[in-house]
Backbone as XML, in Angstrom:
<?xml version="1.0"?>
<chain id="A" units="angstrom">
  <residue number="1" name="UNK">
    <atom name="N" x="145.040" y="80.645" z="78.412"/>
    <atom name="CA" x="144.837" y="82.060" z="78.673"/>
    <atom name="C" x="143.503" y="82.552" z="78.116"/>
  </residue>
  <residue number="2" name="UNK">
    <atom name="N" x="143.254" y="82.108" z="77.158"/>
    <atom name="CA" x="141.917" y="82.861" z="76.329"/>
    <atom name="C" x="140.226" y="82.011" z="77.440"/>
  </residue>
  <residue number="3" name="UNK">
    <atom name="N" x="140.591" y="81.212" z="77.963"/>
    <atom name="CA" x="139.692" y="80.801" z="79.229"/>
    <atom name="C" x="139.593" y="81.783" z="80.212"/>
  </residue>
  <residue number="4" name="UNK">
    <atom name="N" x="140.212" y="82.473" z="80.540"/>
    <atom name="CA" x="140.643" y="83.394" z="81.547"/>
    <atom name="C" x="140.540" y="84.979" z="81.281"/>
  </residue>
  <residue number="5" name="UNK">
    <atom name="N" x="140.339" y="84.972" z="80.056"/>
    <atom name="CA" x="139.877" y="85.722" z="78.712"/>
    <atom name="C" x="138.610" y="86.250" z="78.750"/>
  </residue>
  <residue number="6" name="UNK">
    <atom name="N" x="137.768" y="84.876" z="78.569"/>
    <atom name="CA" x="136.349" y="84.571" z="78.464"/>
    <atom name="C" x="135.700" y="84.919" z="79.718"/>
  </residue>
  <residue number="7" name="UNK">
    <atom name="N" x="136.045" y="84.402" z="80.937"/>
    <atom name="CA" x="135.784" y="84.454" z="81.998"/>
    <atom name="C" x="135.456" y="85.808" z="82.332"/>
  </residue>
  <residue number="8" name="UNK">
    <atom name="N" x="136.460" y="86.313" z="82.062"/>
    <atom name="CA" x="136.802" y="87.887" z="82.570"/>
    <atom name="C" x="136.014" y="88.746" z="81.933"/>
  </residue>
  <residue number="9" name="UNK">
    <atom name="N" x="135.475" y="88.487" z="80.788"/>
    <atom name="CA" x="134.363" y="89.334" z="79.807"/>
    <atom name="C" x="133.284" y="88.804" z="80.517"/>
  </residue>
  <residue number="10" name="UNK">
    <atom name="N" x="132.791" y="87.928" z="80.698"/>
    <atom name="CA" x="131.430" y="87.026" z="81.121"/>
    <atom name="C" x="131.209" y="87.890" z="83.050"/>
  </residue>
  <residue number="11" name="UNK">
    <atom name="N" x="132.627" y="87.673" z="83.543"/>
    <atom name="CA" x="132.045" y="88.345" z="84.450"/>
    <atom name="C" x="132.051" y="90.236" z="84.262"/>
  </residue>
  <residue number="12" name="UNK">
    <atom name="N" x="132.482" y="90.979" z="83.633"/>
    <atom name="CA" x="132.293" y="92.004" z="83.169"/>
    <atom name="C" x="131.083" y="92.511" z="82.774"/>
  </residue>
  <residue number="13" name="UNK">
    <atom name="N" x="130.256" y="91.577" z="81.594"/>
    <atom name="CA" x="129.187" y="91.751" z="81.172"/>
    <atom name="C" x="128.286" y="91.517" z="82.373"/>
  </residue>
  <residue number="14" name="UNK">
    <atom name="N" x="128.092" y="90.263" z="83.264"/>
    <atom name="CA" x="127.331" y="90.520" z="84.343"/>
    <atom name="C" x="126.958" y="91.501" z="85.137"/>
  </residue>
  <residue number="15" name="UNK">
    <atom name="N" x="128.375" y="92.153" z="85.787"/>
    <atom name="CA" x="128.291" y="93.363" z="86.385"/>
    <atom name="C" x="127.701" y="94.224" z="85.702"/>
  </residue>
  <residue number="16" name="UNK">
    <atom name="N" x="127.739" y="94.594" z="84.310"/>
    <atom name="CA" x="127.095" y="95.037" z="83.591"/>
    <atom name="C" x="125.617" y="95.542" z="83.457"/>
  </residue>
  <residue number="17" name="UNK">
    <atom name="N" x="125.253" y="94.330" z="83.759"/>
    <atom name="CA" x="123.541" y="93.523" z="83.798"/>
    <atom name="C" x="122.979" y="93.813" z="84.773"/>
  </residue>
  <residue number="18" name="UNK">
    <atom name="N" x="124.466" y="93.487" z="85.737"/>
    <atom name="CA" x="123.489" y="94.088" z="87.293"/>
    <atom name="C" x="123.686" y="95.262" z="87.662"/>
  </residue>
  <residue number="19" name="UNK">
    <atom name="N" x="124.222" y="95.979" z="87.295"/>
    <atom name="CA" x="124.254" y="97.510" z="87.325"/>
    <atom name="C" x="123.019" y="97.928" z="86.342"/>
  </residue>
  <residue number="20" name="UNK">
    <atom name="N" x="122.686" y="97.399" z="85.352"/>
    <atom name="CA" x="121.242" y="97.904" z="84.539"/>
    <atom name="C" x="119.971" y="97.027" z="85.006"/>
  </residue>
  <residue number="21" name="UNK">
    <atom name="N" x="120.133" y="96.333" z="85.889"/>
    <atom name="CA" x="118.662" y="95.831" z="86.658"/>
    <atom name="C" x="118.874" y="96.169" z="87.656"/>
  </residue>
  <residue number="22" name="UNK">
    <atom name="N" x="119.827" y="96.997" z="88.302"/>
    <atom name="CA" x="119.420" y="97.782" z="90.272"/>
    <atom name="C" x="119.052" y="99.207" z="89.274"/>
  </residue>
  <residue number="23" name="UNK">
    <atom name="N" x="119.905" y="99.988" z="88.321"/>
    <atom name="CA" x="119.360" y="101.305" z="87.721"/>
    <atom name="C" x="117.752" y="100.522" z="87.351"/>
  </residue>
  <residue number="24" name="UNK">
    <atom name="N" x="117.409" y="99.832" z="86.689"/>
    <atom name="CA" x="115.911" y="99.568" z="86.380"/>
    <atom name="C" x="114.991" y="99.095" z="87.763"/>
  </residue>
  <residue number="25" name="UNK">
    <atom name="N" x="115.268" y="98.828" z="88.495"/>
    <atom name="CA" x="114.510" y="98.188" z="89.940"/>
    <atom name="C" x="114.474" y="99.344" z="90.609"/>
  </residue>
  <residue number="26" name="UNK">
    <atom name="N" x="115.185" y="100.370" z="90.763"/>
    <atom name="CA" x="115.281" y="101.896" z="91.418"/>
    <atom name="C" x="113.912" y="102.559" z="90.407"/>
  </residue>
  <residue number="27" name="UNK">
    <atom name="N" x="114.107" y="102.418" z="89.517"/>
    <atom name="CA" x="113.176" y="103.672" z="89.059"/>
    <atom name="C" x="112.065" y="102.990" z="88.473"/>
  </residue>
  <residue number="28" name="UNK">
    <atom name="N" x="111.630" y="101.547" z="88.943"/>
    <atom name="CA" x="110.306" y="100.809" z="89.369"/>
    <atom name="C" x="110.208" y="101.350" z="90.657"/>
  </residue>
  <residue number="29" name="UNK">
    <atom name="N" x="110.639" y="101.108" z="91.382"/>
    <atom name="CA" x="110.203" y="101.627" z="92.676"/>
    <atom name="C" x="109.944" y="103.116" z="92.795"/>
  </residue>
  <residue number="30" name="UNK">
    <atom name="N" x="110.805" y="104.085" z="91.851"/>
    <atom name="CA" x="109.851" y="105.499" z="92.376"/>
    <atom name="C" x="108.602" y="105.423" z="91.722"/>
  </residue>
  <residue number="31" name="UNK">
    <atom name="N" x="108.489" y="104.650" z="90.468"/>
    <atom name="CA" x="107.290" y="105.117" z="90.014"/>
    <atom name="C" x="106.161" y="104.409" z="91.032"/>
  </residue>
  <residue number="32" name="UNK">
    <atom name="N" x="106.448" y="103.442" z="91.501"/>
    <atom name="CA" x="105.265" y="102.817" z="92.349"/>
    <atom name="C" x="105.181" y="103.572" z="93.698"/>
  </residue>
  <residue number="33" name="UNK">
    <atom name="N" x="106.063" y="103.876" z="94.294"/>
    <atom name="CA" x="105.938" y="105.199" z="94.946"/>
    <atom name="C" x="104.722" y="106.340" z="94.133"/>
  </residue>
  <residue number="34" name="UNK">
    <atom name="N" x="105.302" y="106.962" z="93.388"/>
    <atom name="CA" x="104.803" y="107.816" z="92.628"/>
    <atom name="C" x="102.999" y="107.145" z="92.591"/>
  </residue>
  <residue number="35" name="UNK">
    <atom name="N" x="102.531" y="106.155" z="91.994"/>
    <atom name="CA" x="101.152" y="105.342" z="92.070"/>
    <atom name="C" x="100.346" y="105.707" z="93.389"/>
  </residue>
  <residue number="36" name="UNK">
    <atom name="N" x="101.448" y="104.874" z="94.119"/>
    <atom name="CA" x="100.887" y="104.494" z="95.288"/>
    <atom name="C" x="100.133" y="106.044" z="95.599"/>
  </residue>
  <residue number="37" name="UNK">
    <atom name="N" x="100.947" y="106.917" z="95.831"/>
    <atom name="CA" x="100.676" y="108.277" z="96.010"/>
    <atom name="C" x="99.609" y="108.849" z="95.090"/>
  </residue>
  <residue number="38" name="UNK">
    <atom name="N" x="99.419" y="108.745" z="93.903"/>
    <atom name="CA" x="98.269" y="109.123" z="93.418"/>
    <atom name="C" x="97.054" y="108.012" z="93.712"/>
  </residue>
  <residue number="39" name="UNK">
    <atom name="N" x="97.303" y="107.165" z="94.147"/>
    <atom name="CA" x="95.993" y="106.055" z="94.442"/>
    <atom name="C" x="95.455" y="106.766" z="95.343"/>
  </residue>
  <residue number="40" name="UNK">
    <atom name="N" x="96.468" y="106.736" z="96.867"/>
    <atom name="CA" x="96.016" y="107.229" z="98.240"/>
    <atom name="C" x="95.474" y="108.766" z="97.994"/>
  </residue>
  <residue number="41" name="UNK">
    <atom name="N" x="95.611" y="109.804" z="96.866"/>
    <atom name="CA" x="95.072" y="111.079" z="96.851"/>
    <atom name="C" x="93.978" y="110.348" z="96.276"/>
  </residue>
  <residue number="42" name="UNK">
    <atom name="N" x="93.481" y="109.533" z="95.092"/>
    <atom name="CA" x="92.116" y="109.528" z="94.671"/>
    <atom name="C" x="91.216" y="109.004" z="95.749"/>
  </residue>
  <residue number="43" name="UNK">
    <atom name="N" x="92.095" y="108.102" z="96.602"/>
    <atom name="CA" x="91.229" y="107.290" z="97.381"/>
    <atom name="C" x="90.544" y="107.972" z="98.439"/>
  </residue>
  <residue number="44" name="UNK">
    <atom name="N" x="90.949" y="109.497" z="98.615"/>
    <atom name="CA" x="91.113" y="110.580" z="99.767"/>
    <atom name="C" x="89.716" y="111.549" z="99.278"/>
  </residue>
  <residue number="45" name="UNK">
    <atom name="N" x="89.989" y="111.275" z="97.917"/>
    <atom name="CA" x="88.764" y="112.183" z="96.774"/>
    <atom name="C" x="87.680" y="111.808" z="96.865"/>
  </residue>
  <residue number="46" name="UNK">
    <atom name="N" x="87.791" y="110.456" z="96.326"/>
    <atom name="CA" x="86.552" y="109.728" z="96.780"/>
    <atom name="C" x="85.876" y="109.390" z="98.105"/>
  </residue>
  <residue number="47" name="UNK">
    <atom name="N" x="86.621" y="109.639" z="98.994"/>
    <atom name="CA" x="86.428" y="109.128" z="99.948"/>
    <atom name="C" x="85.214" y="110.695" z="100.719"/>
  </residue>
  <residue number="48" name="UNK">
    <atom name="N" x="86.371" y="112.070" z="100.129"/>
    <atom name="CA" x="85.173" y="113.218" z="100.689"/>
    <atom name="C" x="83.966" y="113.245" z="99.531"/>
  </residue>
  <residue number="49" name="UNK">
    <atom name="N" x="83.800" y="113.085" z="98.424"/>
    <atom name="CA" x="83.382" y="113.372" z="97.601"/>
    <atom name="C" x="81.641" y="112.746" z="98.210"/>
  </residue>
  <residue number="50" name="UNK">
    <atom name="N" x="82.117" y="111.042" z="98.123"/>
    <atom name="CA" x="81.108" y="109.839" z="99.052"/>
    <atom name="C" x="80.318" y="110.800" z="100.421"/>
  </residue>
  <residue number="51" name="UNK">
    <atom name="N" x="81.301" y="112.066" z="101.188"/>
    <atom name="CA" x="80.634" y="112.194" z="102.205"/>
    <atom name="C" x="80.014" y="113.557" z="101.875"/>
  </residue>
  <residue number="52" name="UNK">
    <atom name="N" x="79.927" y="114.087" z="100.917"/>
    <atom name="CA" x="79.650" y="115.242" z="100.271"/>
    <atom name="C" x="78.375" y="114.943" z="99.789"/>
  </residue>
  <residue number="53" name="UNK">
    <atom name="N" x="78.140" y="113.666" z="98.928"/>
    <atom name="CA" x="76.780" y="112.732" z="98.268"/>
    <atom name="C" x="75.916" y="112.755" z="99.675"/>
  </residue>
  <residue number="54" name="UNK">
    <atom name="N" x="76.855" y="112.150" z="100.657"/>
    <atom name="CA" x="75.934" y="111.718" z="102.154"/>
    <atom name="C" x="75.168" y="112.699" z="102.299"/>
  </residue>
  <residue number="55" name="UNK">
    <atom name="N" x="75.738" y="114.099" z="102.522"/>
    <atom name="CA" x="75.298" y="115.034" z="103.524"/>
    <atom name="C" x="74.313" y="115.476" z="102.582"/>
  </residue>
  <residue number="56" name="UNK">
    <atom name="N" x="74.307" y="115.772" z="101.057"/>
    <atom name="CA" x="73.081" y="115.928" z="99.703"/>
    <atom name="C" x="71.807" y="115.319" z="99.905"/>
  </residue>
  <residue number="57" name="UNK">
    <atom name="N" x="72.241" y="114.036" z="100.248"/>
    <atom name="CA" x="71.208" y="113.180" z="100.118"/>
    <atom name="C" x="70.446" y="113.303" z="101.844"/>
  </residue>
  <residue number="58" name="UNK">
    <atom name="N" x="70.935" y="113.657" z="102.716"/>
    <atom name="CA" x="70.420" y="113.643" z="104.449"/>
    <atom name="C" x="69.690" y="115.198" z="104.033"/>
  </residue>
  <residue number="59" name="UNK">
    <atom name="N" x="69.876" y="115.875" z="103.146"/>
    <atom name="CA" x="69.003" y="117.105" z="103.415"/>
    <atom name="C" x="68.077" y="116.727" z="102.526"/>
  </residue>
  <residue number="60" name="UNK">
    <atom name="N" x="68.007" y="116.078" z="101.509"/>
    <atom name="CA" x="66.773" y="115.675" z="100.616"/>
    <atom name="C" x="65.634" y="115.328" z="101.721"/>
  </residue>
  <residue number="61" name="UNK">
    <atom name="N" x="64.107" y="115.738" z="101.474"/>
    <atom name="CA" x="63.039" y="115.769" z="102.203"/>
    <atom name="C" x="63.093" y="114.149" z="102.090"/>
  </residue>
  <residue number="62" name="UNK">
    <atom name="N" x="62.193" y="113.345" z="102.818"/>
    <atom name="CA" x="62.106" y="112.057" z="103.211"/>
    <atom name="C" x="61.681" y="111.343" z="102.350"/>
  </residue>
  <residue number="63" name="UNK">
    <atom name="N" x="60.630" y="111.966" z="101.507"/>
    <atom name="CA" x="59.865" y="111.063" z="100.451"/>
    <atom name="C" x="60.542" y="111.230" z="98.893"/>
  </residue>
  <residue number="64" name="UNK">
    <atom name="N" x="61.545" y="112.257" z="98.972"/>
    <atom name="CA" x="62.603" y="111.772" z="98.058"/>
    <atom name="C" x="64.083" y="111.023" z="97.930"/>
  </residue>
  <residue number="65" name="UNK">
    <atom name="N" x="64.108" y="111.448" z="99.305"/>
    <atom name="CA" x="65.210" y="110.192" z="99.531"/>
    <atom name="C" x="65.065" y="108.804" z="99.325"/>
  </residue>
  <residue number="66" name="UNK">
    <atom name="N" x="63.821" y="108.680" z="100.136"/>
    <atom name="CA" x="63.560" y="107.263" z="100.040"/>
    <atom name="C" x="63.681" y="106.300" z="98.531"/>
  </residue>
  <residue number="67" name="UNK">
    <atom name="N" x="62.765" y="107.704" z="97.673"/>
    <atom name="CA" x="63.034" y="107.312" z="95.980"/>
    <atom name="C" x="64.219" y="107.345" z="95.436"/>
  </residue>
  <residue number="68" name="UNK">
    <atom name="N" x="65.268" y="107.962" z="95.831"/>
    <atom name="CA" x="66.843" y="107.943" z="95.535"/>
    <atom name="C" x="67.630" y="106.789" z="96.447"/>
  </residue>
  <residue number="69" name="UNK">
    <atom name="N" x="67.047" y="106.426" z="97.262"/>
    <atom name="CA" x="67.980" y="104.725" z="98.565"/>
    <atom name="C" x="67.397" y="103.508" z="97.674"/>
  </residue>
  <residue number="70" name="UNK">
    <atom name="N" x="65.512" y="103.643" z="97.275"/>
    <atom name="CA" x="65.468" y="102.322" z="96.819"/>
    <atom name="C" x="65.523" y="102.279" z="95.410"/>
  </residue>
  <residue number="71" name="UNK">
    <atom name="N" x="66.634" y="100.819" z="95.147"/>
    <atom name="CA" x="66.625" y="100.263" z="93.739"/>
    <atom name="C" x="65.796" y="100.144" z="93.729"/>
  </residue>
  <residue number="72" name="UNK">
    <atom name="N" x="65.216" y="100.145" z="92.061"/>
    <atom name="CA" x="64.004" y="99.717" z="91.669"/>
    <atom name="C" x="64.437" y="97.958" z="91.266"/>
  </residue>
  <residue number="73" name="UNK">
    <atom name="N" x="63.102" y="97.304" z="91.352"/>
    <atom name="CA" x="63.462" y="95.792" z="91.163"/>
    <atom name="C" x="63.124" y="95.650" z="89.712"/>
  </residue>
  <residue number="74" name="UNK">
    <atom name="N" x="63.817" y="95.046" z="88.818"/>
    <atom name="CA" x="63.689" y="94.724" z="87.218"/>
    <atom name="C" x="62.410" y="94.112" z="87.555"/>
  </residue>
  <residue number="75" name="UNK">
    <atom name="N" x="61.600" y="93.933" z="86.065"/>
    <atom name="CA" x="60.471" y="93.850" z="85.933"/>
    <atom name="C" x="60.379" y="92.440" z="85.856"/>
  </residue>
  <residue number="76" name="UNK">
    <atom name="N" x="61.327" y="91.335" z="85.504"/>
    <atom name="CA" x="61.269" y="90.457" z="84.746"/>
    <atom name="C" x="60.970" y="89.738" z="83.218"/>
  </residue>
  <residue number="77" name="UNK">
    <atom name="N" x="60.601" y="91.570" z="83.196"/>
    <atom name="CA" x="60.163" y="90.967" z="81.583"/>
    <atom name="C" x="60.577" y="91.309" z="80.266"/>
  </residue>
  <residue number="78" name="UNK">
    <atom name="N" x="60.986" y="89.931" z="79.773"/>
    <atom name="CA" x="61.754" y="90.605" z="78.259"/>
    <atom name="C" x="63.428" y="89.643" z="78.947"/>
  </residue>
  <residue number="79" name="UNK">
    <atom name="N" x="63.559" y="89.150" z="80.341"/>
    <atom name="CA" x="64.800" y="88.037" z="80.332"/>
    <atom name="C" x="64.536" y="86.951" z="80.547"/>
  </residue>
  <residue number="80" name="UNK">
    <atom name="N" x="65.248" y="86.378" z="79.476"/>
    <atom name="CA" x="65.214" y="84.743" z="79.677"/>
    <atom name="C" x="66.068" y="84.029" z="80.395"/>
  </residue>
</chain>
């Protein structure tokens, strides 16, 4: 009897376990919900912000743009 005992606790405690990893797997998933959703708003931010820079930089006169498009090239000097 005390086999049958054991058993019966062992599967008890499981159910247990899996009732506290679907409650923990549920509220992983809203928060990644929740992420996902603040990613796709920054990504939305950046995304007008980038076309906000564009349109700044298309009214800049020509001969300053040009000085704001080109990198300058390192000098070489002073790396080994």
């Amino acid at each position: 009897m005390a086999k049958l005992e054991d058993l019966a606790e062992r599967v008890d405690r499981l159910v247990l376990r899996h009732q506290e990893l679907k409650r923990t797997s549920n509220l992983i998933a809203q928060q990644l919900a929740a992420v996902s959703g603040e990613r796709d708003s920054l990504r939305s931010r950046l995304a007008a912000a980038r076309a906000r820079i564009d349109a700044l930089l298309a009214r800049l006169p020509t001969e300053e743009r040009e000085r704001t498009e080109t990198p300058t090239a390192p000098s070489g000097r002073g790396h080994t």
